[in-house]
One Martini backbone bead per residue (centre of mass of N, CA, C, O) as a GRO file, in nm:
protein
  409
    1UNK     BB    1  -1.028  10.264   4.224
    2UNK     BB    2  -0.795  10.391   4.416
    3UNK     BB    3  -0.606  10.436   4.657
    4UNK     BB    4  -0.537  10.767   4.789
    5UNK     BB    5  -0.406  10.721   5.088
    6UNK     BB    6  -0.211  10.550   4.989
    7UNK     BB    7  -0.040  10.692   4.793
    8UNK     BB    8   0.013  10.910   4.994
    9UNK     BB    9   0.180  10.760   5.177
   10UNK     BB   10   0.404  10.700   4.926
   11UNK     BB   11   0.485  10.978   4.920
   12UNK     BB   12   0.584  11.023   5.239
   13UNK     BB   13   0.774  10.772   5.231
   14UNK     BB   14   0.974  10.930   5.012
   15UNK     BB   15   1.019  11.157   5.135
   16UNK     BB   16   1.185  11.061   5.374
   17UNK     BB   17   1.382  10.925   5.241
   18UNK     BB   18   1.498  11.224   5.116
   19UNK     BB   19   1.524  11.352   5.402
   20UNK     BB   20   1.741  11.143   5.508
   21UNK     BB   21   1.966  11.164   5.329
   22UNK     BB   22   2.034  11.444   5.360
   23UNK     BB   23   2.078  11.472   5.661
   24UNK     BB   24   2.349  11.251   5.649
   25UNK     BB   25   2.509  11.424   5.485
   26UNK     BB   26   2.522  11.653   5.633
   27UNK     BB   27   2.626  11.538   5.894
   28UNK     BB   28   2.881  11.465   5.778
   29UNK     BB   29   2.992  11.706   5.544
   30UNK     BB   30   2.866  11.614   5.244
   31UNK     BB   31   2.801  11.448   4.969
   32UNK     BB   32   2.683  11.251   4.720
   33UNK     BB   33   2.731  10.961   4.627
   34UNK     BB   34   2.688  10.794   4.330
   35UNK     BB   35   2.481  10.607   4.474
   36UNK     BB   36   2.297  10.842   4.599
   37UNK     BB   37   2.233  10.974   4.326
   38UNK     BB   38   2.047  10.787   4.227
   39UNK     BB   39   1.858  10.694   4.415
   40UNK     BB   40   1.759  10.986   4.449
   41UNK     BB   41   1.659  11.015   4.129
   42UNK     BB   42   1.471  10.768   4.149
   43UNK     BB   43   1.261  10.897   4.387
   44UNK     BB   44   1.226  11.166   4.252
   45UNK     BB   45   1.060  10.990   4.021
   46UNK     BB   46   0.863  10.875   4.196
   47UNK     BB   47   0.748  11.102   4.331
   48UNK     BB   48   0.627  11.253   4.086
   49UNK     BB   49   0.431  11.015   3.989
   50UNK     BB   50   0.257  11.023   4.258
   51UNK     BB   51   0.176  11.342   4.207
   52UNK     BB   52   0.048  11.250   3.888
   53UNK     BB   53  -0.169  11.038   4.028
   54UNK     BB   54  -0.279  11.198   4.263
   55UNK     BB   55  -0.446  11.389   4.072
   56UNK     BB   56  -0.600  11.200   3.881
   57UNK     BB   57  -0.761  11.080   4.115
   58UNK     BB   58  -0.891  11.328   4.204
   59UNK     BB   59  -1.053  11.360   3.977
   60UNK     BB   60  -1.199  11.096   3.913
   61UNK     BB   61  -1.343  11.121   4.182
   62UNK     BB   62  -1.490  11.390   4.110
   63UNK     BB   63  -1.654  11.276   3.894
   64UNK     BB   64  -1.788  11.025   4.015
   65UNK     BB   65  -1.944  11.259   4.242
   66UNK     BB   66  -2.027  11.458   4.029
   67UNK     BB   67  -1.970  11.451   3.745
   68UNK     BB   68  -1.914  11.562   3.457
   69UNK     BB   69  -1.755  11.886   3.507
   70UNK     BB   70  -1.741  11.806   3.850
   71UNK     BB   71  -1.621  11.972   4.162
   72UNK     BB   72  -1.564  11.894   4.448
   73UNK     BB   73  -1.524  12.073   4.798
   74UNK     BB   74  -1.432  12.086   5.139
   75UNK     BB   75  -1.730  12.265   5.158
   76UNK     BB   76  -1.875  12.053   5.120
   77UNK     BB   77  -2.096  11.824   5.270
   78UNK     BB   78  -2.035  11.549   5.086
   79UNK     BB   79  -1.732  11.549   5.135
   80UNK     BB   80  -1.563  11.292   5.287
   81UNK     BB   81  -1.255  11.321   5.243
   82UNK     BB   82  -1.279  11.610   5.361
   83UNK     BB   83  -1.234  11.896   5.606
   84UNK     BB   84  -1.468  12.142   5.625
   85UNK     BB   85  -1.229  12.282   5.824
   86UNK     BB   86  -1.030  12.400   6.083
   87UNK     BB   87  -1.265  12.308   6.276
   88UNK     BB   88  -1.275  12.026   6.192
   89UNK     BB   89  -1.004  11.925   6.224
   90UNK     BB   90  -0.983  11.978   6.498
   91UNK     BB   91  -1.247  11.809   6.638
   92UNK     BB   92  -1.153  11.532   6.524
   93UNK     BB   93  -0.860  11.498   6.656
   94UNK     BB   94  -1.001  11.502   6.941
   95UNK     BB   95  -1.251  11.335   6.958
   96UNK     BB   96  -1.151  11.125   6.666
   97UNK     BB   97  -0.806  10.969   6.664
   98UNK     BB   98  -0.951  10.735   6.422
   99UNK     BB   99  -0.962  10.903   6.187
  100UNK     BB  100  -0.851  10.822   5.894
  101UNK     BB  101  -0.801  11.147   5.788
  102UNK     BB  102  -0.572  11.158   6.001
  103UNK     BB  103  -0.324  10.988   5.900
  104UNK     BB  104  -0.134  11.163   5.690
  105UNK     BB  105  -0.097  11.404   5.902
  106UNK     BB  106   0.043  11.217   6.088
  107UNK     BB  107   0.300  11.105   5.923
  108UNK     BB  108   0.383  11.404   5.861
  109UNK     BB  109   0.457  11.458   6.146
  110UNK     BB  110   0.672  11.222   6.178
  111UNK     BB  111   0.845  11.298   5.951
  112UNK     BB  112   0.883  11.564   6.146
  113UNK     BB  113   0.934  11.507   6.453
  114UNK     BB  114   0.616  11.480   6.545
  115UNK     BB  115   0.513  11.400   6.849
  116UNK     BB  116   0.147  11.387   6.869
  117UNK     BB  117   0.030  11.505   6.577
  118UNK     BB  118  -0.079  11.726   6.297
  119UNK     BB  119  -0.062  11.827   5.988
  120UNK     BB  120  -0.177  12.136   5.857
  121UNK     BB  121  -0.312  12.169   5.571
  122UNK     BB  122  -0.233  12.441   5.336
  123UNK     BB  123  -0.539  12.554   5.320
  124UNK     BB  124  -0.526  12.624   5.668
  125UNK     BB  125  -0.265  12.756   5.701
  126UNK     BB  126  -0.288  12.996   5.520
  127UNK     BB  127  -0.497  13.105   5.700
  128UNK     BB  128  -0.342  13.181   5.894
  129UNK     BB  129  -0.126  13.334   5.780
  130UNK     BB  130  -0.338  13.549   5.661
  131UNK     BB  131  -0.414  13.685   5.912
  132UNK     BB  132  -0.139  13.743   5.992
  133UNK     BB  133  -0.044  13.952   5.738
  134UNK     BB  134  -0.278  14.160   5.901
  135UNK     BB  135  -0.105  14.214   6.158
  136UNK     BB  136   0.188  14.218   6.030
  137UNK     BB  137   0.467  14.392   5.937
  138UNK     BB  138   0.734  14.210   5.793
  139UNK     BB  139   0.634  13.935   5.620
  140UNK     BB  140   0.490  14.163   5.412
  141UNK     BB  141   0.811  14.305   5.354
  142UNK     BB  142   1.012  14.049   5.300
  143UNK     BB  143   1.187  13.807   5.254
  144UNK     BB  144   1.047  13.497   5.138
  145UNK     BB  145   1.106  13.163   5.229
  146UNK     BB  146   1.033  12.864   5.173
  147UNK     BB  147   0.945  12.540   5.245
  148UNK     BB  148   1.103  12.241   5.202
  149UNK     BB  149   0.980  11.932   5.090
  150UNK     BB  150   1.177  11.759   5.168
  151UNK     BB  151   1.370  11.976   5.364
  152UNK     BB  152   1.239  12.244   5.567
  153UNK     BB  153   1.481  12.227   5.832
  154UNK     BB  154   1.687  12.335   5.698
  155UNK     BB  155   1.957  12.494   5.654
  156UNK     BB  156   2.061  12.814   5.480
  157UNK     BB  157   2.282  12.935   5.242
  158UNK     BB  158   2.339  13.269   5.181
  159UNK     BB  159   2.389  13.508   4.958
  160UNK     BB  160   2.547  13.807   5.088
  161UNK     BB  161   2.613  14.140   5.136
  162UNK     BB  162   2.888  14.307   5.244
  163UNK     BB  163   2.783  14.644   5.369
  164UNK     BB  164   2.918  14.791   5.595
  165UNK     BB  165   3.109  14.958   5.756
  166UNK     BB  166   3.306  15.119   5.475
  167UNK     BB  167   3.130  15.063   5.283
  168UNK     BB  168   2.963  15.031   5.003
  169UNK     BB  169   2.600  14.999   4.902
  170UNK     BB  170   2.702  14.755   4.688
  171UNK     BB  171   2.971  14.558   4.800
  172UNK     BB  172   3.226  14.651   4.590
  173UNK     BB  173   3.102  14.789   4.372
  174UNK     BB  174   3.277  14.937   4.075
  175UNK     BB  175   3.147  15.166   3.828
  176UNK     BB  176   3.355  15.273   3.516
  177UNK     BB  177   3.411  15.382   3.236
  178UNK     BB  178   3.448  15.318   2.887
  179UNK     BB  179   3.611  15.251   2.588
  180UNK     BB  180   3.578  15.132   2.332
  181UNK     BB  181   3.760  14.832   2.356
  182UNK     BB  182   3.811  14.861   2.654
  183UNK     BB  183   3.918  14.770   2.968
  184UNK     BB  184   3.799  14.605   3.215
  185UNK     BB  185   3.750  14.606   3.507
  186UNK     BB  186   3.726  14.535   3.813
  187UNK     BB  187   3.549  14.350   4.091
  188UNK     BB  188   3.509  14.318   4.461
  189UNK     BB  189   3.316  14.147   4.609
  190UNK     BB  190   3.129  14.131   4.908
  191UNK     BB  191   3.085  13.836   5.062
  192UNK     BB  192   2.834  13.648   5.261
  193UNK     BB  193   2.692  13.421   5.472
  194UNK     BB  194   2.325  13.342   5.482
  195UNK     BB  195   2.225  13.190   5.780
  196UNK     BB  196   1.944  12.977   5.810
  197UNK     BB  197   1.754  12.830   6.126
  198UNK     BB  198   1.496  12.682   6.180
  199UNK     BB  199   1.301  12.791   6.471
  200UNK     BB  200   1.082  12.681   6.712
  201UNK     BB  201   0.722  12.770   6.755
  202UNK     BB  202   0.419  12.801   7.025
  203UNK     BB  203   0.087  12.782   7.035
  204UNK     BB  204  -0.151  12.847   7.284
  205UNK     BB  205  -0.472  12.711   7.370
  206UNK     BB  206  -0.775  12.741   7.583
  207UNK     BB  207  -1.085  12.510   7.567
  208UNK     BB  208  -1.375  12.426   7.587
  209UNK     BB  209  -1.558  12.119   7.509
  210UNK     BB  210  -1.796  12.274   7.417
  211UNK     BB  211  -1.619  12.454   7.175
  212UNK     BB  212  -1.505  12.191   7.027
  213UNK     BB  213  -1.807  12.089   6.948
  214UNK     BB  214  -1.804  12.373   6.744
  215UNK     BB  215  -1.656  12.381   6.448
  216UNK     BB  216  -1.740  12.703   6.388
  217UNK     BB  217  -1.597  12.824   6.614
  218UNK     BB  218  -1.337  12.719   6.593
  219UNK     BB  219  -1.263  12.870   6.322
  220UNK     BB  220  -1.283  13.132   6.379
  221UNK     BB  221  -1.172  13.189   6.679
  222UNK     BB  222  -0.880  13.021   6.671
  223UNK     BB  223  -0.780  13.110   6.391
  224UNK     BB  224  -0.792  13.414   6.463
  225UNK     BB  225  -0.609  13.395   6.751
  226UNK     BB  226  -0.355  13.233   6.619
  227UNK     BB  227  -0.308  13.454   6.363
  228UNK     BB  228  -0.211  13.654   6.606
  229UNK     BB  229  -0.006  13.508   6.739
  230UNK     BB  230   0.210  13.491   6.533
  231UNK     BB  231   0.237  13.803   6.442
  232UNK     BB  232   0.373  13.855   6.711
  233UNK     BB  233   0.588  13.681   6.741
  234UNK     BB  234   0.720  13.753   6.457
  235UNK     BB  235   0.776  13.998   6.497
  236UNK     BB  236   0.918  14.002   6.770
  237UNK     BB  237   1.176  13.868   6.620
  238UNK     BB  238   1.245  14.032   6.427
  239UNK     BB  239   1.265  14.277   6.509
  240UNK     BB  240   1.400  14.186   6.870
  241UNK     BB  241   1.594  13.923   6.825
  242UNK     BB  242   1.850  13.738   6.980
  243UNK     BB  243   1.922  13.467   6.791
  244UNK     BB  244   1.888  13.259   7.045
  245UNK     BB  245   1.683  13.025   6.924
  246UNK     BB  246   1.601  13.257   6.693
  247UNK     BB  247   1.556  13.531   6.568
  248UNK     BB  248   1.716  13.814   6.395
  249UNK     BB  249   1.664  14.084   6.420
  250UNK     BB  250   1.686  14.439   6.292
  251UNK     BB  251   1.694  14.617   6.562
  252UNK     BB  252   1.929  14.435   6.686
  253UNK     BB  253   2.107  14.524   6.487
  254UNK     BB  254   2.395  14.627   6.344
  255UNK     BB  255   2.240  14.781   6.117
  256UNK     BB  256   2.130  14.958   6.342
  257UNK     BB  257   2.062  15.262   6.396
  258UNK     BB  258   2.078  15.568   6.601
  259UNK     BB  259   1.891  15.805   6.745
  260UNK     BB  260   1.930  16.128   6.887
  261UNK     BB  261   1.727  16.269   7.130
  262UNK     BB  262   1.652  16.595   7.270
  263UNK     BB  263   1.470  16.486   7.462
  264UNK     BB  264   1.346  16.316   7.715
  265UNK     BB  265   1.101  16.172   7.674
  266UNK     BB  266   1.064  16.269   7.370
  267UNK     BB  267   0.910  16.376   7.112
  268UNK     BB  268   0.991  16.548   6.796
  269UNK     BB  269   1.048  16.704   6.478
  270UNK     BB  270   1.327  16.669   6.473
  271UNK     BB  271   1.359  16.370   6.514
  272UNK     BB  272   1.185  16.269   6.284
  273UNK     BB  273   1.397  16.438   6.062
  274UNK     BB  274   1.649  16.265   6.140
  275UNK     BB  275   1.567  15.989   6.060
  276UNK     BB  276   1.476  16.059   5.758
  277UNK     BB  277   1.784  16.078   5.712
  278UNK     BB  278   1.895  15.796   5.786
  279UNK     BB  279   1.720  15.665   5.590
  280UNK     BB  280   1.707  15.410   5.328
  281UNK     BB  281   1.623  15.522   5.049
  282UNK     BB  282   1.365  15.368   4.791
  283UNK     BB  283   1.230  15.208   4.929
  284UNK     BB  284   0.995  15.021   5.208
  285UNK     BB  285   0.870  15.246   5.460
  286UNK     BB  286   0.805  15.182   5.830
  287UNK     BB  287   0.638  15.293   6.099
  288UNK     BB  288   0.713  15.182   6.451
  289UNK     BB  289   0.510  15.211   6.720
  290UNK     BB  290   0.418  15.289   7.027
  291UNK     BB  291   0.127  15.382   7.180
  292UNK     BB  292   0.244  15.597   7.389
  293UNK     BB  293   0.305  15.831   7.160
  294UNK     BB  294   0.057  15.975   7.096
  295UNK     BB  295   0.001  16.240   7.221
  296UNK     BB  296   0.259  16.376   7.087
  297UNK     BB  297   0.215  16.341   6.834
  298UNK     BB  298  -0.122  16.439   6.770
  299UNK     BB  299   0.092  16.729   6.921
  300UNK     BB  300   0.242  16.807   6.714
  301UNK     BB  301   0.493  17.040   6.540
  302UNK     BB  302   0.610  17.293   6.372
  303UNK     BB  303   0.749  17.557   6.323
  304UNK     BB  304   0.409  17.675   6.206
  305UNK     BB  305   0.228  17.494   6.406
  306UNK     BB  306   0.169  17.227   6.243
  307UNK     BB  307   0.068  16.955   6.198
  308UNK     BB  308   0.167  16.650   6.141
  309UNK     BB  309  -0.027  16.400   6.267
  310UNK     BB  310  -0.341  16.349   6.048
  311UNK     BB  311  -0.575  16.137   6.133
  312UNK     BB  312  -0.874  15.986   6.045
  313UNK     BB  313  -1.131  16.021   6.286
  314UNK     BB  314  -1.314  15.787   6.075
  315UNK     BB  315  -1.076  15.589   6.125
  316UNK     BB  316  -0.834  15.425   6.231
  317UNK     BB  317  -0.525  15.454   6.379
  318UNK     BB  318  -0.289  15.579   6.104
  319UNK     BB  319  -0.158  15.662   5.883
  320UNK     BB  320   0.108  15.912   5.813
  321UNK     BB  321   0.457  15.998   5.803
  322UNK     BB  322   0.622  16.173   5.591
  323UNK     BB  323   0.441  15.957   5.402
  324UNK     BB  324   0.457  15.712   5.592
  325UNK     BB  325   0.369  15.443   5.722
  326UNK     BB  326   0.209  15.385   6.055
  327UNK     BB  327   0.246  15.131   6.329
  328UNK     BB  328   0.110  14.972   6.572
  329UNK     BB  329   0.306  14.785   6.853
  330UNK     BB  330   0.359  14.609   7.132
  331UNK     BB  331   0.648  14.535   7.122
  332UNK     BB  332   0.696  14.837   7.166
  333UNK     BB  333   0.831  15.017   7.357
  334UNK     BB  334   0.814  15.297   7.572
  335UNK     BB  335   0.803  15.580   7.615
  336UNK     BB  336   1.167  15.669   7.615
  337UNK     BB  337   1.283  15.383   7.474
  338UNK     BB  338   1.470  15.241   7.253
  339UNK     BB  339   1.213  15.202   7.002
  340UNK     BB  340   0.918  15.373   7.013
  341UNK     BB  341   1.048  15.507   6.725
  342UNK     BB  342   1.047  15.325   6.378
  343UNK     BB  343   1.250  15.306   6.103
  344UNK     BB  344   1.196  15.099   5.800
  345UNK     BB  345   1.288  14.797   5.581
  346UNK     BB  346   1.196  14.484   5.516
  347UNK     BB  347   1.371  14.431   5.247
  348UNK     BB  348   1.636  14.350   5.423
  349UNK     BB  349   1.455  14.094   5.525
  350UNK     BB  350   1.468  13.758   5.628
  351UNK     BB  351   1.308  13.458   5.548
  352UNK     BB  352   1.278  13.099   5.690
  353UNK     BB  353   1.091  12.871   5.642
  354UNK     BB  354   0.915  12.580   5.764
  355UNK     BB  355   0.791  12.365   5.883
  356UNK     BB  356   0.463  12.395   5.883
  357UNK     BB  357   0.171  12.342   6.056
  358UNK     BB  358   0.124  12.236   6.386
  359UNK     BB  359  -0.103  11.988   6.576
  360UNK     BB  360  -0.245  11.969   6.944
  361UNK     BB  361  -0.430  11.796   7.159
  362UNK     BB  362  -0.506  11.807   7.549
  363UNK     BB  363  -0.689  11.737   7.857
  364UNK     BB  364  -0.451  11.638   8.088
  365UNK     BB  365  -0.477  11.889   8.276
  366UNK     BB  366  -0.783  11.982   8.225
  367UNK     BB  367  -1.006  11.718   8.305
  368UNK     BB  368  -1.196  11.844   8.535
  369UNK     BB  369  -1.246  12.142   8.351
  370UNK     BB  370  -1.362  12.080   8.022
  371UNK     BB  371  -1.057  12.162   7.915
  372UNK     BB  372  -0.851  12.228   7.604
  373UNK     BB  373  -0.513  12.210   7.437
  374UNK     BB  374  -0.405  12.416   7.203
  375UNK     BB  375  -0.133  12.348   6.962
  376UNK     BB  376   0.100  12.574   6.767
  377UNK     BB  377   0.356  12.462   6.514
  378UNK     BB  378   0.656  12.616   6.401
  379UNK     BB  379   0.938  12.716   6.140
  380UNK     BB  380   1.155  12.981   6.202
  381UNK     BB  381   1.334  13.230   6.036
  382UNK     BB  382   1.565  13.546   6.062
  383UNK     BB  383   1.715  13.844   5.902
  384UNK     BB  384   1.940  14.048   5.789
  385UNK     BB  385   2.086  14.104   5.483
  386UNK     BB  386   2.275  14.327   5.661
  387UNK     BB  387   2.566  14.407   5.892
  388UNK     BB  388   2.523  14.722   5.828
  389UNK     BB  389   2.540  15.008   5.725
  390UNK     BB  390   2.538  15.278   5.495
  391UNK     BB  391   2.796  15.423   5.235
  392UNK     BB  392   2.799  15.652   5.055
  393UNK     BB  393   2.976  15.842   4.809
  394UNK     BB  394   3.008  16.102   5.004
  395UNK     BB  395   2.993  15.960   5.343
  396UNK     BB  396   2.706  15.892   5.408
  397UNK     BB  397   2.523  15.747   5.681
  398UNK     BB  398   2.253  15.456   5.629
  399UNK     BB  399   1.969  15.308   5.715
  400UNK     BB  400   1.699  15.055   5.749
  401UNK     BB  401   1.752  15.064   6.051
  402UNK     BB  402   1.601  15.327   6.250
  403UNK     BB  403   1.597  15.491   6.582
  404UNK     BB  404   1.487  15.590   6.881
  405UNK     BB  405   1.702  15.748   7.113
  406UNK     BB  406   1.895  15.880   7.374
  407UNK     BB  407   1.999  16.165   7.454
  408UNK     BB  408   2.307  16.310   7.447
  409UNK     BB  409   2.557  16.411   7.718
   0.00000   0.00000   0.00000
């Protein structure tokens, strides 16, 4: 049979050569000579011939190790190609870093500029992101693009509706009846670029050397950690990222409305009923809250006296206001600043996928107290789809990203 790990090397260094081609050519900012692209589609025939090389000697394998119609899976622990949990791939990186078995995802992690790291599989990689987005309010609403596979962390610009204020909610598009075989209108579409440039975003735990060689100790506890750290940084720069080396929020955008509420520091029932008038209604609406407007909430009444917000008080504080999921979050303002309680629609929000998950770990900071630094880092970007409120065919302008401010003077 085959050496796999060879395989697997020549595709990572097939794609690296394709990846550096690109890069080149950015840098220039041209596009593939005619030799360039021969090249290339050469490479890419090459790419595609060992994906599906190592995919059939992945089964030949697999049958060889267990019998026709019988295939091994990272789980089994007879399995010695692969291992068995990211607490199994964590604990062998740190205690053991000459095992073959992570030769190729130190390679890939080197393919992406990343030295002294170790690339990690998809397997492992979707569990961190799966716990993410069991935490996260944005990622699991927004449009995801993924990262490619040839170049992960390039910029990427799309086609995005310049919906401004005083445009239609269409982006300048008009729509007309005419008669049977009549000219058809003209549309102006106003287009604009809309530019995601994946930037390195990096989350550490310190753990003692003690539960690193407890393999199964480190996938549960670190993994969910990890999940919820990531879950928590990137909805912190969705939601309110100043663009400035990070994502661009969507509350910090100009896309995004203030109403004024009524009292300083006070939520009432007038300002919630004012926030989801001016909300871009048709989408999926999510409340987001600091914990602290809860007293306030919990104690809301409408005109008739009647509670507002009646969530089940035997199960977790959640349910909805005024119909809609409402989440706390960490991130939100505390009660009476600008954004203690906000409604958006994040699929009006773009995500852009880079490189990673990768991870370090070194004990070189604290190696006389037998504890070691894990660090997972990975490439993210994120913006609004639009760049202002939506003007409606009447008039009335609302907005996808709405908070609440303070009372107007």
């Amino acid at each position: 049979m085959k050496n796999l790990m060879e395989l697997r090397q020549k595709l990572a260094a097939k794609k690296q050569e394709m990846r550096g081609m690109i890069e080149a050519a950015q840098g220039e900012k041209r596009g593939f000579t005619d030799e360039e692209e021969t090249k290339y589609s050469s490479l890419e025939e090459e790419m595609r011939g060992l994906e599906s090389e190592i995919k059939l000697e992945e089964r030949a394998q697999a049958i060889a190790m267990g019998g026709a119609g019988s295939q091994r899976t990272p789980d089994d622990p007879n399995h010695e190609g692969e291992f068995r949990s990211f607490g199994d791939l964590v604990a062998t990186y740190r205690t053991n870093p000459s095992d073959p078995r992570l030769n190729e995802y130190r390679e890939l992690a080197m393919g992406a500029n990343i030295s002294g790291g170790i690339f990690v599989p998809p397997q492992y990689s979707d569990q961190l992101l799966q716990i993410a987005t069991e935490f996260a309010v944005v990622r699991p609403r927004a449009v995801v693009i993924p990262a490619d596979e040839t170049s992960p962390d390039a910029s990427i610009n799309l086609p995005a509706l310049d919906q401004g204020a005083g445009s239609n909610m269409y982006g300048g598009v008009e729509v007309k009846w005419i008669e049977e075989g009549g000219e058809k209108p003209k549309t102006d579409v106003n287009f604009r670029d809309l530019k995601l440039d994946p930037h390195e975003v990096a989350a550490h735990i310190v753990v003692t050397d003690k539960l690193l060689r407890n393999a199964p100790a480190i996938d549960s506890v670190v993994r969910r950690l990890f999940g919820q750290a990531i879950a928590a940084a990137e909805d912190q720069a969705f939601m309110f990222g100043n663009g400035v080396g990070k994502p661009h929020g969507a509350l910090a955008s100009p896309a995004a409305t203030v109403v004024a509420r009524k009292t300083a520091a006070v939520i009432t029932y007038l300002d919630v009923v004012t926030m989801l008038a001016k909300a871009k209604l048709g989408g999926s609406l999510v409340w987001t809250a600091s914990q602290s407007i809860l007293p306030q909430l919990l104690t809301m009444k409408d005109d008739a006296g009647n509670l507002i917000f009646q969530p089940n008080i035997a199960v977790e504080i959640g349910g909805t206001l005024l119909g809609y999921p409402i989440r706390f979050t960490e991130n939100a303002v505390a009660l009476g600043g600008i954004g203690d309680l906000t409604l958006s629609d994040f699929g009006y929000y773009v995500i852009k996928d880079g490189a990673g998950i990768f991870i370090q770990a070194s004990d070189a900071p604290l190696f006389t107290q037998n504890k070691t630094i894990i660090k997972a880092f990975w490439n993210v970007d994120g913006k609004p789809w639009v760049n202002g409120p939506f003007t409606l065919a009447n008039g009335y302008q609302v907005s996808p990203f709405v908070k609440l401010g303070n009372p107007t003077a």
